[in-house]
N, C-alpha and C positions, 0 to 999 in steps of 0.2 A: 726186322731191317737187315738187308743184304747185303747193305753197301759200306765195302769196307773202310773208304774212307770217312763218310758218316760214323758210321762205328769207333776208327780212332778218333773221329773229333770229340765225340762225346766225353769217351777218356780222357784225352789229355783237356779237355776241356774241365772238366771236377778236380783234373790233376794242378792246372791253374786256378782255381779257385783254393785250391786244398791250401797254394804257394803265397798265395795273398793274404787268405787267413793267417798263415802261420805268423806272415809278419807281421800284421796286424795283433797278433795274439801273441806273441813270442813262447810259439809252444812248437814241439817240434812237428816239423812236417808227416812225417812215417807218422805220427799219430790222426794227424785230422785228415792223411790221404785214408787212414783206414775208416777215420767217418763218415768220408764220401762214399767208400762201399759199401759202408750198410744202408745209407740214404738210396743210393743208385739200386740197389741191389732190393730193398723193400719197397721204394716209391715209383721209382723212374724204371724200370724195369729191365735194368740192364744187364748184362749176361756175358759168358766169355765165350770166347771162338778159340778153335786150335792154333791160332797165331798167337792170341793174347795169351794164352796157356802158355806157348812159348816164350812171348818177351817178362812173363814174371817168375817161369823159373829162370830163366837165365839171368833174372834180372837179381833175385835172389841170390845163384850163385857166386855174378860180380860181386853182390856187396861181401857177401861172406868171403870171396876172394880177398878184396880190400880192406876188410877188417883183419885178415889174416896178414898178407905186406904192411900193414902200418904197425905190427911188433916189430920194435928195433930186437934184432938178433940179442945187441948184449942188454936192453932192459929185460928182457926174457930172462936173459942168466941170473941178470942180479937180484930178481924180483922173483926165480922160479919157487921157492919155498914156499911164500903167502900166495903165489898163486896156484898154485896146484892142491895146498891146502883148502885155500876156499873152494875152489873147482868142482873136489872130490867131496867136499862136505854139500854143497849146492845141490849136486847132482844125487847123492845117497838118501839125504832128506826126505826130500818130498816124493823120491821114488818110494821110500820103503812108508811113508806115511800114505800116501794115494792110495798103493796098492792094499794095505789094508783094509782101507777105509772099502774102495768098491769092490774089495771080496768079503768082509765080514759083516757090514753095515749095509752098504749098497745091494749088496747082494748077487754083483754079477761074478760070474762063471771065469773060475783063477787065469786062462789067457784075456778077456778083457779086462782083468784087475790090471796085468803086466803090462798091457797096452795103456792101459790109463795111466799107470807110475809111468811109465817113459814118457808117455806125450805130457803129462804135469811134470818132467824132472828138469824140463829145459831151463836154457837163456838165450833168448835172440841175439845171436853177434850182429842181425842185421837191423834190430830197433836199436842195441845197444852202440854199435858205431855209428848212427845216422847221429845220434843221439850227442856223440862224443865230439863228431866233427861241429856239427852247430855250437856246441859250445868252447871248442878248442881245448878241450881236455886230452884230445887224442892223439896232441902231442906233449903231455905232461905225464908225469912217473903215472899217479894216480890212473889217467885214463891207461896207461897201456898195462897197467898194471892189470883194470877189471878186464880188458878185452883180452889179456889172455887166461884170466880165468874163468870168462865165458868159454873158448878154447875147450879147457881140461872138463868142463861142465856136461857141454856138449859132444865132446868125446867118448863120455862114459853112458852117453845115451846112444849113438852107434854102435858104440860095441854090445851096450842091452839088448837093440832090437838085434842087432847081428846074431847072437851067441842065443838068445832066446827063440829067434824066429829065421833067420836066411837060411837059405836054403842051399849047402854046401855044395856047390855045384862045380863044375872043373873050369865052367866059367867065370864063378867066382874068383878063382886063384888065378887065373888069368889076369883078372880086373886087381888083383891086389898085387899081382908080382911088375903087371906093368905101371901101374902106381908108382911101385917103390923105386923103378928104376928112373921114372920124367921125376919123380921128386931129387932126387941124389943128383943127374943134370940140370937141374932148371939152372939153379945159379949161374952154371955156368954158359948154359944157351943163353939167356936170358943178355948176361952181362955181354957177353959176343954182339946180339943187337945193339946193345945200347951203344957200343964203343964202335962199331964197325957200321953201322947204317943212321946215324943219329938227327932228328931234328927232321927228316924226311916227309915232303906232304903227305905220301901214301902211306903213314903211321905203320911200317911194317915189323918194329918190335911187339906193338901192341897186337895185329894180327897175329905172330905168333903168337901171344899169351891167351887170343880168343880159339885158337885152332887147337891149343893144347888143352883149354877147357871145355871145347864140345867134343875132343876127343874123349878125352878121361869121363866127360859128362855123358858119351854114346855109350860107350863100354859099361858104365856102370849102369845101364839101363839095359843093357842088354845081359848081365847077370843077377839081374830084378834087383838090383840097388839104386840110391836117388841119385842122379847127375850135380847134386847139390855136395855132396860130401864131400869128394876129394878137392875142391875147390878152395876149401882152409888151407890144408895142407899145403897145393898148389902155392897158396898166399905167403904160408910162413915160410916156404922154402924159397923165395923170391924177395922175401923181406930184407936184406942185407943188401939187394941191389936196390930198391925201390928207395932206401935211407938215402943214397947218394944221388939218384936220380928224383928227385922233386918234380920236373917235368911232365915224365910218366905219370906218376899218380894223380897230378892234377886234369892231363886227358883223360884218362881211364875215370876216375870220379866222375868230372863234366858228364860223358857218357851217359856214368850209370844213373847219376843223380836228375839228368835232365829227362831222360828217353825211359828207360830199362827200371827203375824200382817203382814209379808211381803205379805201372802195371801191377806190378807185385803188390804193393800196399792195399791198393784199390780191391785186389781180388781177394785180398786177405779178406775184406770188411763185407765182401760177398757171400761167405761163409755163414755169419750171425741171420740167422732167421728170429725177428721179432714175436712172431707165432710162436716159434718152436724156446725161445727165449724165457717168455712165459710161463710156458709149460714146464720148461724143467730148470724152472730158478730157482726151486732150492736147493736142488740136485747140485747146478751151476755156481752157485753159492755158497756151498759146501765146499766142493773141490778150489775154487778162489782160495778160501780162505784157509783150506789146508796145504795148495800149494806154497800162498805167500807165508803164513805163519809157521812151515816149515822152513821155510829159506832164511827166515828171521831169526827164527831160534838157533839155523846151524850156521849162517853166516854172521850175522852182526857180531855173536861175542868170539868168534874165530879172528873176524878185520881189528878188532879192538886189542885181543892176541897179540897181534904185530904191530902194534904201535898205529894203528889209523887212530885219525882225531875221530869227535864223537858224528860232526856234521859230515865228513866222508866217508864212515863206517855208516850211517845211514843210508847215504848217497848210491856206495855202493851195494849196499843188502837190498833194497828197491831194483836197484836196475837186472843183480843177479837175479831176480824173482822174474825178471820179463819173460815172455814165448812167446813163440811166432812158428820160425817155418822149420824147425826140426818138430816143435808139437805136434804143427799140424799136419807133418810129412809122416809121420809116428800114429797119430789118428787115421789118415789114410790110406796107408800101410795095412793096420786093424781091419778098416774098412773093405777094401780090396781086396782081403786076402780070407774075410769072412770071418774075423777072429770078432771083431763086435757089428753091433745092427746099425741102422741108417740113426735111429732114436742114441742110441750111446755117442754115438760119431758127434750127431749136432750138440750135444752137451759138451763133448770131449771140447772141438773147437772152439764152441763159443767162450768157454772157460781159458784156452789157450789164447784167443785173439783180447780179451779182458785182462790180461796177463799182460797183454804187451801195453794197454792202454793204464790202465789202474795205477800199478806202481811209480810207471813212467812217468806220468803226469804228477804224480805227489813230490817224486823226486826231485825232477826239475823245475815242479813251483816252490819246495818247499827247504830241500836242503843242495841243490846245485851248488858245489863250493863255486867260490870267486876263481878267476883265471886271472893266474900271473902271469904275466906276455910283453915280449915284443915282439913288434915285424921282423920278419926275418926278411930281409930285403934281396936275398938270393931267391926266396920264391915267390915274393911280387913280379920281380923281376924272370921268375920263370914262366908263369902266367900270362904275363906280355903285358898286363899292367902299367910298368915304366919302365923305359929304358935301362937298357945294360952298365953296367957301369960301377966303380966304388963311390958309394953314398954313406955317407955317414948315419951311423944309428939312430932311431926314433924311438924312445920309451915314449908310452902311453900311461901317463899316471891316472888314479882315479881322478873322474872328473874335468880332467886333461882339456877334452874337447866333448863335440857331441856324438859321441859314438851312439849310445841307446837315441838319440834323436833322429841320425840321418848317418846316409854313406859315407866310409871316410874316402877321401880324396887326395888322388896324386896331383904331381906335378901339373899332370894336362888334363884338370877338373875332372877325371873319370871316378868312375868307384873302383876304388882297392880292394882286393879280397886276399890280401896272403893271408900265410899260416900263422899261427897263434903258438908259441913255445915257450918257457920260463922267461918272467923279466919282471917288469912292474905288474901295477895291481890297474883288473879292468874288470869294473863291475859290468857292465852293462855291454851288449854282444847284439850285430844283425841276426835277425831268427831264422835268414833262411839262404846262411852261407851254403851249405852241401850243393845249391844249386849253380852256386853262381865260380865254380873253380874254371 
């Protein structure tokens, strides 16, 4: 089929089904949009075009952008110790366990071991904040706590494949010197937007922040690095204005959340070949279970270290255990460059996209702490939810109203979707806020 708007209907078409289910299910979306691409991708015989290749990396890179803006600058400071502790333990773990494992056991050839420990050493920032926003942890100490030690995780698997495998090239330091320099400006570009062209139909702070990320994201493609990487960076260096601007992150979300990552999720779940599944499920089985019981052993008694309770040191050691698109960009990578074979690759993935689903699902059925919350009525109110105005505070106690039943509701019977920050206790959560900013 040629026809490209058939083509996107079909996507967004599992991508709405994926959005319906979740609510129906209260599980997170990024999980069951990557069920639909294995369904699409084994049954319905669906397939990607070089556009859609485009809207899931890009779509990838937003989220990673946005997971990186919603570290508050000083939770970062106050919080840097246990995260970079965990970070660095997450990340050494299961790297130097994998890579044992498929050079002494497995028996493959010491740069596919390397390649396998990176791509098993990850944490998805991008299953892991889709993850954080549905449940409104991602704005409490806890969540931004893990998502920056997804950060320090993910960090130390760039510079692995970097240091192990890039190819030093003077395009390279190009790509890194003009890095450093849009990193050290952004702040300050950035805030100039906000305060000098603000509220604008033609959203043109947001167009800067897309022009700086296909910049940063050409360049590093053009010195064979992923367009996905600098995009953290990008994120935490913008983070300090994105705190005061709520506005912003609620467009740029909408965006990514409605248009740009079902691409990406869907394509992930295109990856699992059933056939090939079969075949090397114990292989596939193996590396699971030495990623995750890697992550366990070096994370859970590290979070517990620092004073996490037992149900958030779980909470959080599942979600560190996640991968997604640094695995499978790390697989890829191997693949392309001829360091392992088509057969290694489909285990590598399949093993990295079960990664994202396995844990996450135990997690968030099993030990999701409660969210303590009130509205914050500056960003309903930024939303366009309700009117402008001083409104007096609204705790939500447990049981309060029918949150887990139905949409809550403003003044002019619509559904409210603000953000969720400390306050009262709210057990029960819409499963498929990310969409609805």
């Amino acid at each position: 089929m040629d026809n490209v708007y058939l083509i996107a209907a079909a996507w967004m078409g599992l991508a709405l089904v994926a959005s319906l289910v979740s609510i129906r299910l209260g599980v997170s979306v990024a999980l069951i949009e990557i069920g639909m691409g294995v369904i699409g991708g084994n049954f319905l015989g669906l397939h990607t075009t070089p556009w859609i290749d485009f809207f899931a990396t890009f779509g990838s890179g937003l989220l990673t952008f946005l997971a990186g803006a919603e570290i508050d600058p000083e939770s970062l400071r106050r919080h840097a110790r246990v995260s970079f502790t965990v970070g660095v333990i997450s990340f050494a773990a299961p790297f130097a366990v994998v890579l044992a494992f498929a050079y002494l056991v497995a028996g493959w050839n010491p740069q596919a071991a390397e390649i396998a420990g990176i791509a098993l050493s990850t944490t998805s920032v991008a299953v892991v904040y889709a993850v954080m926003i549905e449940s409104g942890l991602a704005e409490q100490e806890l969540g931004k706590t893990i998502l920056a030690a997804c950060f320090v995780t993910d960090l130390g698997t760039v510079l692995a494949l970097g240091i192990l495998f890039a190819d030093f090239s003077p395009l390279l330091l190009v790509f890194i010197a003009v890095t450093a320099f849009a990193l050290y400006f952004m702040p300050r570009w950035t805030r100039w937007f906000v305060v000098h062209v603000p509220g604008r139909v033609s959203e043109p702070e947001i167009k800067f922040l897309f022009f700086v990320l296909f910049a940063l994201g050409g360049l590093a493609s053009q010195a064979k690095s992923e367009a996905v990487l600098p995009a953290y960076l990008v994120g935490l260096a913008v983070a300090g204005v994105f705190v005061r601007d709520r506005v912003l992150v609620h467009r740029m979300r909408a965006i990514a959340f409605s248009l740009l990552t079902p691409f990406y999720f869907i394509k992930a779940g295109l990856f699992v070949s059933l056939p090939a599944v079969i075949t090397g499920a114990g292989l596939i089985a193996a590396f699971l279970g030495l990623k995750v019981g890697a992550k366990i052993v070096g994370v859970w008694p590290t979070s517990r270290a620092f004073g996490m309770p037992v149900r958030e040191a779980n909470y959080a050691t599942l979600l560190m255990s996640t991968g997604l698109t640094f695995g499978t960009i790390s697989a890829l990578f191997g693949l392309t460059n001829g360091l392992i074979d088509q057969a290694a690759y489909t285990i590598l993935v399949t093993t990295v996209i079960l990664s994202a689903v396995v844990p996450t699902l135990i997690a968030t059925t099993f030990f999701e702490p409660r969210v303590t919350a009130e509205v914050e009525l500056e960003e309903i109110e930024a939303a366009g939810e309700i009117d402008a105005g001083p409104l007096p505070q609204v705790h939500l106690a447990a049981g309060a109203d029918a949150l887990g039943a139905g949409p809550r509701a403003d003044a002019r019977g619509t559904e409210a979707t603000g953000r969720l920050s400390p306050g009262s206790a709210l057990t029960s959560r819409p499963a498929d806020e990310p969409g609805s900013a």
